[in-house]
C-alpha positions as CSV (number, residue, x, y, z in Angstrom):
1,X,10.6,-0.4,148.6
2,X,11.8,-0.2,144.8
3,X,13.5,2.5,143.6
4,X,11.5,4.9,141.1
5,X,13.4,6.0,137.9
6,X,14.4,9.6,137.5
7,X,11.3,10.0,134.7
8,X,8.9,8.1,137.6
9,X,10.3,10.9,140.1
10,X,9.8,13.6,137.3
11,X,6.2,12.3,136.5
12,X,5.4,12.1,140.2
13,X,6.1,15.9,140.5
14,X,4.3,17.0,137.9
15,X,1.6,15.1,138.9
16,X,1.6,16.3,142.3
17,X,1.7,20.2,140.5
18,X,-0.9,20.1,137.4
19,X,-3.3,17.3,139.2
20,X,-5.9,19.8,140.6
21,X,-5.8,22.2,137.9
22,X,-6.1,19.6,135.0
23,X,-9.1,18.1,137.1
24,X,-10.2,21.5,137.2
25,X,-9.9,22.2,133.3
26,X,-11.6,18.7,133.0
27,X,-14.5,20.3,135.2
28,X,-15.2,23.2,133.2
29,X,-16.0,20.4,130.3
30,X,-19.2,20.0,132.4
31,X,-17.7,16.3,133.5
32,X,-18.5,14.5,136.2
33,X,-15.8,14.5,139.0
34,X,-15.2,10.9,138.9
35,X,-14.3,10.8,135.3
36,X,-12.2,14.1,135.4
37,X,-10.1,12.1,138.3
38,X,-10.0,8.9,136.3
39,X,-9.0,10.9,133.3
40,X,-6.7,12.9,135.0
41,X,-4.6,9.8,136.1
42,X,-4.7,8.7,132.2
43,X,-3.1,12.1,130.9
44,X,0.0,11.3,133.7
45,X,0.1,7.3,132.5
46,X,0.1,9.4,129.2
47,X,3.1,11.6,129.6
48,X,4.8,8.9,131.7
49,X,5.2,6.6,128.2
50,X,5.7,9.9,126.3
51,X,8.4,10.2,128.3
52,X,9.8,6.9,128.7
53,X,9.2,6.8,125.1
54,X,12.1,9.7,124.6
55,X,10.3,12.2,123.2
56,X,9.9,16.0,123.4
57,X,10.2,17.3,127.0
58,X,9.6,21.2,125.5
59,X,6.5,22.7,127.3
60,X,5.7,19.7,129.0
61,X,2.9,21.9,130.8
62,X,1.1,22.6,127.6
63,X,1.4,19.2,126.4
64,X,-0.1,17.8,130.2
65,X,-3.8,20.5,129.3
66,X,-3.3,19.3,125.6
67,X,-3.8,15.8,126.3
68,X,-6.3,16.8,128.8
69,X,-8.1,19.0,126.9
70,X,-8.7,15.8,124.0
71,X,-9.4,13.4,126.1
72,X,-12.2,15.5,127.9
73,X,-13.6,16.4,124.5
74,X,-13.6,12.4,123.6
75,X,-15.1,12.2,127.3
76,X,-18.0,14.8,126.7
77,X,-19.0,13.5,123.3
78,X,-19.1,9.8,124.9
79,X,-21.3,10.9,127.9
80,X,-23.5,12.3,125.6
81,X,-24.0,9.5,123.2
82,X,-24.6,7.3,126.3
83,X,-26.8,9.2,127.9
84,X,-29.6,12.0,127.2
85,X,-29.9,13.3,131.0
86,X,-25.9,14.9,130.1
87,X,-26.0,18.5,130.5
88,X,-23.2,20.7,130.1
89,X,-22.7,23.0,132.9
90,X,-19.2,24.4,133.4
91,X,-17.7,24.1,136.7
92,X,-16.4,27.6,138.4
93,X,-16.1,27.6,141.8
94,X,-16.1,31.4,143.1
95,X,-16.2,30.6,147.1
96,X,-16.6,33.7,149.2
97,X,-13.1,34.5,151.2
98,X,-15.5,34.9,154.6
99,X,-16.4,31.6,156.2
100,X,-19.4,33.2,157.8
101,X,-21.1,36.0,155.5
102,X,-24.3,37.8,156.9
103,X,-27.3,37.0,154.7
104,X,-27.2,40.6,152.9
105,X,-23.4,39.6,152.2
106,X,-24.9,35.8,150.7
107,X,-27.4,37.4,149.0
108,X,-24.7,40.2,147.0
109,X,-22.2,36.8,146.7
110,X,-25.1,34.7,145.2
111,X,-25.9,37.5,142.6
112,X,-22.6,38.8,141.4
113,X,-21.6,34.8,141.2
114,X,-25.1,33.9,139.1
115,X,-24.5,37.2,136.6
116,X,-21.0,36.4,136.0
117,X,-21.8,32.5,135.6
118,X,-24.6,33.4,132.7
119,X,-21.5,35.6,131.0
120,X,-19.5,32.6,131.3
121,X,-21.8,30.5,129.9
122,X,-23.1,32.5,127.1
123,X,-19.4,32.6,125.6
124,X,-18.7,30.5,123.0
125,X,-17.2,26.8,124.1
126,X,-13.4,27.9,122.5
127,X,-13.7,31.1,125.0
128,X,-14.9,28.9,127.8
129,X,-11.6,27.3,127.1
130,X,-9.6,29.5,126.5
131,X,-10.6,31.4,129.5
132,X,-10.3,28.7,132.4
133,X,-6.7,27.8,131.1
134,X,-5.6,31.2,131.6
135,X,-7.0,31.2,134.9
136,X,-5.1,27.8,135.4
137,X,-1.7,29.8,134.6
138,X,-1.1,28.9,130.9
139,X,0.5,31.6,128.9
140,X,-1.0,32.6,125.7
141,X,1.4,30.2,123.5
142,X,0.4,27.1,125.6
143,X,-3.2,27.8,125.0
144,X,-2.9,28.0,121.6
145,X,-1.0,25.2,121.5
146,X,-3.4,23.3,123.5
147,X,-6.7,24.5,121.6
148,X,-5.1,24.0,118.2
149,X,-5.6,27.8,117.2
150,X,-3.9,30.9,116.5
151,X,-2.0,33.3,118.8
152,X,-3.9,35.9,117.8
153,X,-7.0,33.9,118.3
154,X,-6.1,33.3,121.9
155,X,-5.7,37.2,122.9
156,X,-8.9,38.1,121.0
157,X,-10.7,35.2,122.8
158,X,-9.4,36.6,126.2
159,X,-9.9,40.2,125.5
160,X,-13.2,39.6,124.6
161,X,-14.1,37.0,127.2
162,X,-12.7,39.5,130.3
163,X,-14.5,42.8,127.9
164,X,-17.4,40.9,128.9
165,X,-16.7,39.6,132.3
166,X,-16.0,43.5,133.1
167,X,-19.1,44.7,131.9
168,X,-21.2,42.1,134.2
169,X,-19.2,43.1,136.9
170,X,-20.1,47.2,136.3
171,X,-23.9,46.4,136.3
């Protein structure tokens, strides 16, 4: 068996952490699963050369959704050009914690997931974005680092986005 270097080992790990949440991320682009995988293993082949390469191991988190984030984008805008049936519909998985609700329980589940979905979806894209990286544990800078915008940009985004969120939820 052949001995991995010390940046394989470190590129292993991080794989093994920011795998299912950069799939994720790559999900909420409204991309198919086997391309968010396959994509997904090209961000880690990525940051393997970056590092191998020497360069900048500062916020090596942000730079994994930064990578991720543009080469979903280039993804998207591919699918779409290729094919007219693509339809963007952002991934958000809200399972219910019971295995086994009653129908009345389904029924309230089903609703409360459906209002908060349209909310979701009637945000613009960058709040979208901005949004299901802070529910993948990014802090503000690393999502402004990884959308190309603003601080300040990034809070209002949020505040805005969970304003709304709250409001569906009190109806």
């Amino acid at each position: 068996m052949p001995i991995r270097s010390p940046i394989e080992d470190e590129v292993v790990a991080l794989f093994e952490e920011f795998r299912a949440p950069v799939i994720r991320y790559m999900l909420a682009f409204g991309l198919p699963i086997a391309d968010a995988e396959e994509l997904a293993q090209e961000v880690f082949l990525s940051l393997f050369e970056h590092l191998r390469r020497g360069k900048s191991r500062a916020n090596l988190q942000g730079w994994i959704f930064r990578v991720a984030h543009n080469s979903a984008l280039k993804c998207r805008l591919q699918l779409r050009r290729h094919s007219d049936r693509f339809v963007y519909e952002p991934v958000l998985s809200m399972a219910a914690a019971d295995p086994a609700p009653g129908p009345e329980e389904t029924l309230a589940i089903s609703q409360w997931q459906q209002r908060l979905l349209s909310v979701v979806r009637a945000l613009p894209e960058q709040d979208q974005f901005c949004l299901a990286l802070r529910a993948e544990g990014l802090r503000y800078r690393e999502i402004s680092e990884v959308l190309d915008i603003s601080l300040g940009s990034v809070a209002a985004s949020l505040e805005k986005s969970l304003s709304r969120l709250m409001r569906a939820e009190q109806t």
